[in-house]
C-alpha positions as CSV (number, residue, x, y, z in Angstrom):
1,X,0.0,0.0,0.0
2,X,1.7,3.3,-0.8
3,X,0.2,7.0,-0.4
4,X,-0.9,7.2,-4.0
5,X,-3.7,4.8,-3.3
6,X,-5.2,6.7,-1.0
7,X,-5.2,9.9,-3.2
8,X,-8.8,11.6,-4.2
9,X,-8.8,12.5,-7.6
10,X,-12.6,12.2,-8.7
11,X,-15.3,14.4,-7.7
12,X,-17.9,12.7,-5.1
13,X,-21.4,12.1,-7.0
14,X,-24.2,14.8,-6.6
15,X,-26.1,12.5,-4.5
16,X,-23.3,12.4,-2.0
17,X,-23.2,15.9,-2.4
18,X,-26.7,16.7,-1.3
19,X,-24.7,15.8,2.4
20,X,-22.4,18.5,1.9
21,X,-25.6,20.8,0.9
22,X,-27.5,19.9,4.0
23,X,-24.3,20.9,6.2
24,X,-24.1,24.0,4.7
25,X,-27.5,24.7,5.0
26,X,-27.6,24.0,8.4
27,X,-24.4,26.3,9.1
28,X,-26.2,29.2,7.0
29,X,-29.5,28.8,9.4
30,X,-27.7,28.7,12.2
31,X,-26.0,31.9,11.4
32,X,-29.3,33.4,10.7
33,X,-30.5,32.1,13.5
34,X,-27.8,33.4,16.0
35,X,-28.0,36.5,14.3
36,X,-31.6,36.9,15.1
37,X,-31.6,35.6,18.9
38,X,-28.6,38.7,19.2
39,X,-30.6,41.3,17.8
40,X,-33.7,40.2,19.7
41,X,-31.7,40.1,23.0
42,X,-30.7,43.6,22.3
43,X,-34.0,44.7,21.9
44,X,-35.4,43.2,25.2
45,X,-32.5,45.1,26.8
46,X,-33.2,47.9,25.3
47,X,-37.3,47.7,25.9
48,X,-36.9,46.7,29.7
49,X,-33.6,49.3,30.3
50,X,-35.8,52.2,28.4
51,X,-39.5,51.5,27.8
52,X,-40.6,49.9,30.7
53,X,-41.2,51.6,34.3
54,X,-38.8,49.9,36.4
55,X,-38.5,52.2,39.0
56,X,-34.7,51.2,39.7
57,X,-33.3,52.3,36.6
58,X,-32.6,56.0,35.6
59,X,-35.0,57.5,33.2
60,X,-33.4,60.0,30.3
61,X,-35.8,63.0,29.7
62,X,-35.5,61.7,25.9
63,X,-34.9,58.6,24.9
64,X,-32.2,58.3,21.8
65,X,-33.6,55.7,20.0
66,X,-32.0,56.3,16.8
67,X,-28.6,56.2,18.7
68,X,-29.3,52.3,20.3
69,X,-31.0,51.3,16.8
70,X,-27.6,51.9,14.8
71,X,-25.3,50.7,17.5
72,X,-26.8,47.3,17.3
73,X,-27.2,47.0,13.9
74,X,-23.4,48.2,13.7
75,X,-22.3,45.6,16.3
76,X,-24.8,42.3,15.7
77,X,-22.6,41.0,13.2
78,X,-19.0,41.2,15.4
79,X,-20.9,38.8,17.5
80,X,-21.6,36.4,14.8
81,X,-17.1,37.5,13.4
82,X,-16.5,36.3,17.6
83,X,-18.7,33.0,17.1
84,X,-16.5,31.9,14.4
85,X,-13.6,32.6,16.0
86,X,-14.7,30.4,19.0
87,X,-15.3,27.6,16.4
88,X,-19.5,27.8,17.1
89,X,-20.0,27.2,13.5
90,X,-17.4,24.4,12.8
91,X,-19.6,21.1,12.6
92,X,-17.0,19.2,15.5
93,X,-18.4,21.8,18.2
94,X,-22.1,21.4,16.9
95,X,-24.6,19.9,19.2
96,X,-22.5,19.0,21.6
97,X,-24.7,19.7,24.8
98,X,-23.3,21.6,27.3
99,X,-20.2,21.9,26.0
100,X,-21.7,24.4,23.2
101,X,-23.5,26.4,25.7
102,X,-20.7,27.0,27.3
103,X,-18.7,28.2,24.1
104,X,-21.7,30.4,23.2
105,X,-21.6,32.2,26.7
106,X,-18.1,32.5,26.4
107,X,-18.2,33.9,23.0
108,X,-21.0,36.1,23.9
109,X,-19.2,37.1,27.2
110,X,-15.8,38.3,24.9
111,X,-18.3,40.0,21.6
112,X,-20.0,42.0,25.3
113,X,-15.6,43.1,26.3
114,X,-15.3,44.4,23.0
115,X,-18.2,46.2,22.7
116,X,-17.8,48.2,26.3
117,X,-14.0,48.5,25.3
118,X,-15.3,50.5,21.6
119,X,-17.8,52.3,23.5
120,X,-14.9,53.4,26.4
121,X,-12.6,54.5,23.6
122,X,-15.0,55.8,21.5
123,X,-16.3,58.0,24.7
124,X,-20.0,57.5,24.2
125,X,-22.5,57.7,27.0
126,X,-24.4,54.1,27.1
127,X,-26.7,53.4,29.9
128,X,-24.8,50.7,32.1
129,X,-28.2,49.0,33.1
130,X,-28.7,48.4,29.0
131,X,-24.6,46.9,28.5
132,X,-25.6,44.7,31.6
133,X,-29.1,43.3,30.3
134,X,-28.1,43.0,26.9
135,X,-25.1,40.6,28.0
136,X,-27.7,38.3,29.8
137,X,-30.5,38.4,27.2
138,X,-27.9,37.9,24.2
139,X,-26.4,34.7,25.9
140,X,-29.5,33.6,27.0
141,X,-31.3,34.0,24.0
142,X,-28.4,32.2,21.9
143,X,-28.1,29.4,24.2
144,X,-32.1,28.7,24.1
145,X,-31.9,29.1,20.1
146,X,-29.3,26.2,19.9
147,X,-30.7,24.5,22.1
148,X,-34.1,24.5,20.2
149,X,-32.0,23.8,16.7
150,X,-30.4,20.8,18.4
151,X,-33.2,19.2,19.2
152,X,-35.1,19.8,15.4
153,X,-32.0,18.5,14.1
154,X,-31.6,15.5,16.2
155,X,-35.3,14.2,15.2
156,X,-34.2,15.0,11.5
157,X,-31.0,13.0,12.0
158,X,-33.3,9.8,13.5
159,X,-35.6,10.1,9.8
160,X,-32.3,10.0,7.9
161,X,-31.7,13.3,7.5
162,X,-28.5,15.7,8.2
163,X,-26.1,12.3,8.5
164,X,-22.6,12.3,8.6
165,X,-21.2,9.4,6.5
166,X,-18.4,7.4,8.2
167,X,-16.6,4.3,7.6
168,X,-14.6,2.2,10.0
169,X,-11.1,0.7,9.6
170,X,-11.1,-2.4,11.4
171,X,-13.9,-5.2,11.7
172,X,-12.1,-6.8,14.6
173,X,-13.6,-6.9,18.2
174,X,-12.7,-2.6,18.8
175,X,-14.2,-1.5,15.5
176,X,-17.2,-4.0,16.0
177,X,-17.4,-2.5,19.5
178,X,-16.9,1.4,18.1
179,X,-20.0,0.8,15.6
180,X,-22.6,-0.9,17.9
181,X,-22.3,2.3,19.8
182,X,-22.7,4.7,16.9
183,X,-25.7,2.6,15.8
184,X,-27.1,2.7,19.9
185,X,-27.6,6.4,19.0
186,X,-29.3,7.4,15.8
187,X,-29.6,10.7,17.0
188,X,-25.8,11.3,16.8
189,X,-26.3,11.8,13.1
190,X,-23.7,9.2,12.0
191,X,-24.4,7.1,9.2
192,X,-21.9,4.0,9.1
193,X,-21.4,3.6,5.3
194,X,-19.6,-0.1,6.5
195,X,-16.1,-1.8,7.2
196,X,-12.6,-1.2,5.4
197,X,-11.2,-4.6,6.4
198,X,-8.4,-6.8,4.9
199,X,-9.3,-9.8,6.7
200,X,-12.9,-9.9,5.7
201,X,-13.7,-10.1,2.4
202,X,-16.0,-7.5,0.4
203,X,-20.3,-8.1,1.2
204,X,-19.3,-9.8,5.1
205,X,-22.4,-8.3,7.0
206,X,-20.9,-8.6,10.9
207,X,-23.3,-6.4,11.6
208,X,-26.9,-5.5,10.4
209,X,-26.9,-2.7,7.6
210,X,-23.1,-2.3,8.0
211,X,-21.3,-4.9,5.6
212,X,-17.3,-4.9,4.9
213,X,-16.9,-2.9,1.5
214,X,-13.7,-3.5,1.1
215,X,-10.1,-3.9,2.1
216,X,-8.0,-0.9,3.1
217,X,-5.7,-0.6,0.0
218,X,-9.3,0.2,-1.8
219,X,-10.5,3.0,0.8
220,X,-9.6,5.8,-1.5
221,X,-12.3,4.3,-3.8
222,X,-14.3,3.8,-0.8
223,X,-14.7,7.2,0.3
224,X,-15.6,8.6,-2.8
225,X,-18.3,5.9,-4.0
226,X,-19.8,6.1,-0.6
227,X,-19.2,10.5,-0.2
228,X,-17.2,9.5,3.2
229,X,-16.7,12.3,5.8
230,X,-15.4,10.4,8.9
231,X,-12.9,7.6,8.8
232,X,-12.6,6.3,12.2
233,X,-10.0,3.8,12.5
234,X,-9.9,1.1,14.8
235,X,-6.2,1.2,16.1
236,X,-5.7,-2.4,17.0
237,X,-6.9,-3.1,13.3
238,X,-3.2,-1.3,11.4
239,X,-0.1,-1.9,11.8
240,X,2.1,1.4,12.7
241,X,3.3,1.6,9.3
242,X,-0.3,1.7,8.0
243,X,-1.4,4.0,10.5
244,X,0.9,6.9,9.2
245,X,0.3,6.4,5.8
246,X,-3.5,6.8,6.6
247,X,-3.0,9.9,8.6
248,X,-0.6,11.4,5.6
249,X,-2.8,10.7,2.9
250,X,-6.1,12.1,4.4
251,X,-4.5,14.3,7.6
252,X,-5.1,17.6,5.5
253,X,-8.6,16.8,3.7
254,X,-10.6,19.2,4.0
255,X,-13.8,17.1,3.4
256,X,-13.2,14.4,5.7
257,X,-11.9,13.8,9.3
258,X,-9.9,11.0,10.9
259,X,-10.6,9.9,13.9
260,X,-8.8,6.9,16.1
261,X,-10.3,5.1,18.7
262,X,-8.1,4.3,22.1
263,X,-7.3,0.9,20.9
264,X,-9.0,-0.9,24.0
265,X,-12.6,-0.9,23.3
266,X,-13.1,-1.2,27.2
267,X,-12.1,2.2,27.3
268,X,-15.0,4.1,24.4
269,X,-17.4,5.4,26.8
270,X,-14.9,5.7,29.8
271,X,-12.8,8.4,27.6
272,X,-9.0,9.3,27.7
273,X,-7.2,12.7,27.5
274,X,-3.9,13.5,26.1
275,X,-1.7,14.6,28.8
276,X,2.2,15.3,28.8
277,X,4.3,13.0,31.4
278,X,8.0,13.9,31.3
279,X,7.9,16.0,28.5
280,X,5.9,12.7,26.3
281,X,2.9,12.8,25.2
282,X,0.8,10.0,26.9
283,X,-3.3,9.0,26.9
284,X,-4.6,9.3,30.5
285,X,-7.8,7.5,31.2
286,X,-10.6,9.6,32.9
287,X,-11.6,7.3,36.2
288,X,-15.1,9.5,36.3
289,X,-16.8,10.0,32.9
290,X,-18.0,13.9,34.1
291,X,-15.4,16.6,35.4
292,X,-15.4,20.1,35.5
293,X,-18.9,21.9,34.3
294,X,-20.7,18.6,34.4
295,X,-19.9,17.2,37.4
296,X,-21.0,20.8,39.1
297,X,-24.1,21.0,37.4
298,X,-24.8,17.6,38.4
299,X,-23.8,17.6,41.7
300,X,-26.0,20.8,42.3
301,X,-28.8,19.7,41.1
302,X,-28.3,16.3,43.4
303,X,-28.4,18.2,46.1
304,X,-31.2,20.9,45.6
305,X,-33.3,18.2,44.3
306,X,-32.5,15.5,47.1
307,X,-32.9,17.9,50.2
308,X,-36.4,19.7,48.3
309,X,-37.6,15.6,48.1
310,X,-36.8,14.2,51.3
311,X,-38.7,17.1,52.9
312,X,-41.7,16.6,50.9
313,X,-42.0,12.9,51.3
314,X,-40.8,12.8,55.3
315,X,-44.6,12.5,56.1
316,X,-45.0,9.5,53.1
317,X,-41.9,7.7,54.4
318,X,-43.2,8.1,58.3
319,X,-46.4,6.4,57.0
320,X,-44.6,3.6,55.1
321,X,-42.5,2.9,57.9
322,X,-45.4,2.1,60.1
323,X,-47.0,0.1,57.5
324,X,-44.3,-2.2,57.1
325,X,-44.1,-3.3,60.4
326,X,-47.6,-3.5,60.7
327,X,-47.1,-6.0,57.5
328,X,-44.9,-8.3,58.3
329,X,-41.9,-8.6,61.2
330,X,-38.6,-7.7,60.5
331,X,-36.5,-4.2,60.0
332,X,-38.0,-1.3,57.6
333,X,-34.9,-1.1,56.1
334,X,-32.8,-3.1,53.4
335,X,-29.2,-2.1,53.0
336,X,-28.6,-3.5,50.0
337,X,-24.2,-3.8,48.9
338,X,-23.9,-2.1,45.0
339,X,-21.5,-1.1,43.4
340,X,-20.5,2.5,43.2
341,X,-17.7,5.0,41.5
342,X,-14.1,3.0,41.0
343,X,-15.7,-0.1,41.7
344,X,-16.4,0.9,45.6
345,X,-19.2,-1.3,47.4
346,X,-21.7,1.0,49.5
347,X,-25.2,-0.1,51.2
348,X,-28.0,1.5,49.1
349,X,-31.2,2.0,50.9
350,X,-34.5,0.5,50.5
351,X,-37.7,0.4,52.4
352,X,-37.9,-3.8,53.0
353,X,-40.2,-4.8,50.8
354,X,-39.8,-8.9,51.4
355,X,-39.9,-11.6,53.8
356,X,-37.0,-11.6,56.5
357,X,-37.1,-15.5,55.2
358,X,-37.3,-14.9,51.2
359,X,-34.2,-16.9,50.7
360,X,-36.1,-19.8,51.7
361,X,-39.5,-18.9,49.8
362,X,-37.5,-19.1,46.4
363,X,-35.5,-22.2,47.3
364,X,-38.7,-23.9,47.0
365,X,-39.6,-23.3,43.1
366,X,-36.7,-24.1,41.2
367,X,-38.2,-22.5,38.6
368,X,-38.7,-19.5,39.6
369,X,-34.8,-19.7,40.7
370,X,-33.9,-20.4,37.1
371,X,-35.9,-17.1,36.4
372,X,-34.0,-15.4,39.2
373,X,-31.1,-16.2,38.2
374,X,-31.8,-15.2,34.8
375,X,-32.9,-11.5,35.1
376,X,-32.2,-11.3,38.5
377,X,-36.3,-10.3,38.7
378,X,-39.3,-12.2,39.2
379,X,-42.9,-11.2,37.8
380,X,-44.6,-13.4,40.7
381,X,-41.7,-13.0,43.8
382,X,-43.1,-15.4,46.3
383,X,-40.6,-13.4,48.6
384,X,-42.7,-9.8,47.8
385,X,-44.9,-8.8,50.5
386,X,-48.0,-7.5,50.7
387,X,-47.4,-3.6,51.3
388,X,-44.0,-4.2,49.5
389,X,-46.0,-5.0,46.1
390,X,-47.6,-1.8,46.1
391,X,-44.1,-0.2,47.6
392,X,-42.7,-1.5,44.2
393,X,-45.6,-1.0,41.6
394,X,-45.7,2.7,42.7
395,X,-41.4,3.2,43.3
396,X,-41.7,4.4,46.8
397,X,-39.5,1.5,48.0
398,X,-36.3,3.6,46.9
399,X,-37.4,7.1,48.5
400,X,-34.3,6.1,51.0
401,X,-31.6,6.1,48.4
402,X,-32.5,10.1,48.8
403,X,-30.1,9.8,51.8
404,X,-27.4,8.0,49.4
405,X,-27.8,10.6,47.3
406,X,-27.0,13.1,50.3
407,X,-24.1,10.9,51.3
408,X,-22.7,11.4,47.8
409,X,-22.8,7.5,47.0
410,X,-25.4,7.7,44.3
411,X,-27.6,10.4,41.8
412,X,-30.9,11.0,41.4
413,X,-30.3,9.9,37.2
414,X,-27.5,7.0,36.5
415,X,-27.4,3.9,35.7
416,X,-29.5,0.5,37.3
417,X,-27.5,0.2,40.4
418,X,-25.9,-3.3,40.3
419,X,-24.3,-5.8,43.1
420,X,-20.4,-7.0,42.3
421,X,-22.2,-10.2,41.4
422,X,-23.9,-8.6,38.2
423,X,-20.8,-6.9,36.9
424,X,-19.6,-9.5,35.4
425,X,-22.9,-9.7,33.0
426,X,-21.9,-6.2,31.7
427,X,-18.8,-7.8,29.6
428,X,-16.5,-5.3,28.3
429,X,-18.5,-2.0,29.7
430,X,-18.1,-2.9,33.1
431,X,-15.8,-0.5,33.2
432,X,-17.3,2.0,31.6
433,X,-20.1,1.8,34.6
434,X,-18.1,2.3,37.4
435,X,-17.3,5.6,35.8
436,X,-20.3,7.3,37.3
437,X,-23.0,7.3,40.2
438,X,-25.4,4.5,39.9
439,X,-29.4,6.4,40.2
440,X,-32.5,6.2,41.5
441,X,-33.9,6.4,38.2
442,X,-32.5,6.3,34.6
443,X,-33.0,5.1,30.9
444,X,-34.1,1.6,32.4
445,X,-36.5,3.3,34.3
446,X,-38.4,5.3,32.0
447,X,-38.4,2.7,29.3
448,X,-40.3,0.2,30.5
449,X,-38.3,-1.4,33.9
450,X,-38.6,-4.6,34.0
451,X,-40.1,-5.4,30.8
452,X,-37.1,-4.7,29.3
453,X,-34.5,-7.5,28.8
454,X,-31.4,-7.7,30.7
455,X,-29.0,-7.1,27.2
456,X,-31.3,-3.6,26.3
457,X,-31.1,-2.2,30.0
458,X,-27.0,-2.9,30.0
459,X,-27.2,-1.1,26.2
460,X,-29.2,2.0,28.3
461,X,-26.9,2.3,30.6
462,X,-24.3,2.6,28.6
463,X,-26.3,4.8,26.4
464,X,-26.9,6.9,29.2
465,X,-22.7,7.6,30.0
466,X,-22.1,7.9,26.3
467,X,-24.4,10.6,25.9
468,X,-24.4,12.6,29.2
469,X,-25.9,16.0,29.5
470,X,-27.4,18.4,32.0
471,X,-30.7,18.6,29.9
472,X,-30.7,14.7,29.7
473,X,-31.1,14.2,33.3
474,X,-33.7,16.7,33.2
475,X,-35.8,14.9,30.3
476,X,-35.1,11.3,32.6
477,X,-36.7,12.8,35.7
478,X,-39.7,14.5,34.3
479,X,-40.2,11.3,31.9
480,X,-39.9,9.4,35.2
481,X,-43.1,11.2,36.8
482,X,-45.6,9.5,34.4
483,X,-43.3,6.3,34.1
484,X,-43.9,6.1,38.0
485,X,-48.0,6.4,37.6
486,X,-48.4,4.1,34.9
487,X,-46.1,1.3,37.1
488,X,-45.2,-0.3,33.5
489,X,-42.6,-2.9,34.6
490,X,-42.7,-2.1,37.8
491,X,-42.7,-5.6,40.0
């Protein structure tokens, strides 16, 4: 294989090209769009600074209207010159959560610097109460229109549209691995065109809809019958040698990106970072999948929410206290071992919702054992009782795990919390879950509980660390309200 293989010499066909078109598009209405939330956040600030009453602010004996109309019409577009320095309109940085947000404040934050550095120099009165409101409404405004365009785009990404075509190098066990993850989320936007393999031959389907096309001396072919925008290459799939050829040959495309994967497929969702160690550049693994922003945000809203609920439902848990020894003998509690962060056991609280003797009560149907042992639930527990049925159906049983949440042992949204026992049934992502809090609720809980298999709630966890936001443990805990009253799966 030499460098001139991988040379792109023929224009990609206009049906690959409508791709291209649809990214520009969506650049050119996102421009507008930013442009438009800017100019509308102005104008708030300027309607509340000047036009209403507020009692606080200082009123001019005349308004200069004019003055304020020209000024933004003159700045409006430095903000949009400052977005595309920050790289809010290169396609990498789109969509990615809070990550964005935080670029757009911070590129809102600078365009607002600029503006009161001109207006210092230029020695023009402007009403501070206006600079100050204007700031806020701006980034706001921005942040809410991106927010609104990410989540039109991501329904137009699940019907097929606004795809990014990739192909992976590598249909060993990491590639395999890297594409059942892009295919867990179809709202990512990625579009796996197939395999560039040289083990497999040409029309090997490993996976459904995403055959081998070819080896890798024919990728150059590849990409441009299939309009290819993202190789990702599957490290432990090339030899060094082949490795830099790749990254020669394509490195400075402007059309496509490379991208390599860690080369240990245990490691995809757990994430590494680049860090210098003596001077060498090294990959660090992350040992929690959120840091900084996220883990703030997070951790906040843990502990806002958790205190708010355990004051609202002290009377409920009082009353189910009583109830349960009215039921049956033995403790209210069960301290249940899971496993936390790093792999640390901690007792998670439960209200007891069995028999003190429910060992023995499931030793006597062997098969409802088998069951047991099988999905490590039962439909009919013989062990269940009575108020703890109801405890179950309705969720109440975990209102405890409020307190774990307080001790800083679990979240309110995570993954299914999981004993040491059930790691093992995660395969290669058991790592990846010891990389955040287990929750009281999650993916698994809002999508049916117990009526979803063992294999699909492992697959939502892991879709749930993959795809981390702020906003996404919002959606999980308001989708949990009705998933709660309509006790699907719940047993």
């Amino acid at each position: 294989m030499t460098q001139a293989t991988y040379q792109l010499v023929n224009p990609l066909p206009v049906a690959i090209n409508a791709r291209w078109a649809e990214r520009l598009l969506l650049i050119i209405g996102l421009v507008c769009l930013d442009l438009t939330m800017v100019l509308l956040g102005f104008w708030l600030a300027y309607a509340i600074r000047f036009q209403i009453g507020f009692v606080w602010f200082y009123r001019h004996e005349v308004v200069p209207t004019d003055f304020y109309q020209n000024l933004v019409f003159l700045i409006a577009p430095a903000w949009i010159i400052v977005f595309r320095l920050f790289g809010l309109y290169d396609f990498k940085n789109l969509f990615a959560g809070t990550r964005e947000y935080a670029k757009s404040f911070n590129a809102s934050t600078f365009a607002m610097m600029l503006m009161i550095l001109f207006i210092f120099f230029g020695e023009t009165n402007i009403a501070r109460a206006w600079v100050l409101l204007s700031w806020l409404l701006v980034s706001l405004g921005v942040i809410i229109g991106r927010f609104v365009l990410r989540r039109i785009v991501q329904n137009l990404r699940a019907n097929g549209r606004f795809l990014t075509a990739a192909l992976i190098i590598g249909a060993n066990e990491e590639g395999l691995a890297i594409a059942e993850q892009l295919q867990a989320n179809p709202k990512a936007g990625v579009w796996l065109a197939g395999f560039a393999d040289d083990e497999l031959g040409p029309g090997s389907e490993l996976l459904p809809n995403v055959p081998v096309l070819g080896s890798v001396d024919t990728l150059s072919s590849l990409v441009r019958q299939h309009g290819i925008q993202e190789i990702i290459v599957a490290s432990t799939a090339l030899p060094r040698e082949k490795l830099l050829q790749l990254f020669t040959a394509f490195g400075s495309e402007d059309n496509i990106t490379i991208r390599m994967s860690s080369g240990i497929y245990e490691l995809l969702t757990t994430g590494v970072e680049v860090q210098e160690f003596g001077n060498v550049p090294l990959l660090s693994v992350n040992k929690v999948r959120l840091t900084g922003v996220d883990m703030t945000m997070k951790s906040m809203l843990d502990l806002t929410l958790s205190i708010i609920s355990l004051l609202v439902f002290l009377p409920i848990m009082l009353a189910i206290a009583i109830a349960i020894r009215l039921d049956s003998p033995g403790p209210i509690f069960h301290l249940r071992r899971v496993v936390g962060v790093g792999g640390k056991g901690f007792n998670a609280f439960k209200f007891r919702t069995m028999y003190v003797d429910a060992d023995e009560r499931l030793s006597r149907d062997p098969e409802l054992r088998r069951e047991f042992e099988m999905n490590h639930k039962l439909k009919n527990d013989p062990r269940v009782t009575r108020i703890g049925r109801f405890l179950r159906r309705t969720s109440l049983d975990e209102l405890p795990q409020l307190i774990n949440v307080l001790l800083g042992q679990m979240s309110l949204v995570g993954p299914r919390m999981i004993t040491a026992e059930e790691r093992a049934r995660y395969g290669k992502f058991r790592m990846n879950l010891s990389t955040v809090k287990p929750g009281i609720t999650g993916l698994w809980q809002v999508s049916g509980r117990s009526d979803v298999s063992y294999e699909e709630r492992v697959m939502l966890d892991m879709n749930y660390i993959r795809n981390y936001s702020i906003w996404f443990d919002l959606f999980i805990l308001w989708q949990t309200i009705p998933a709660v009253l309509k006790s699907r799966g719940a047993y």
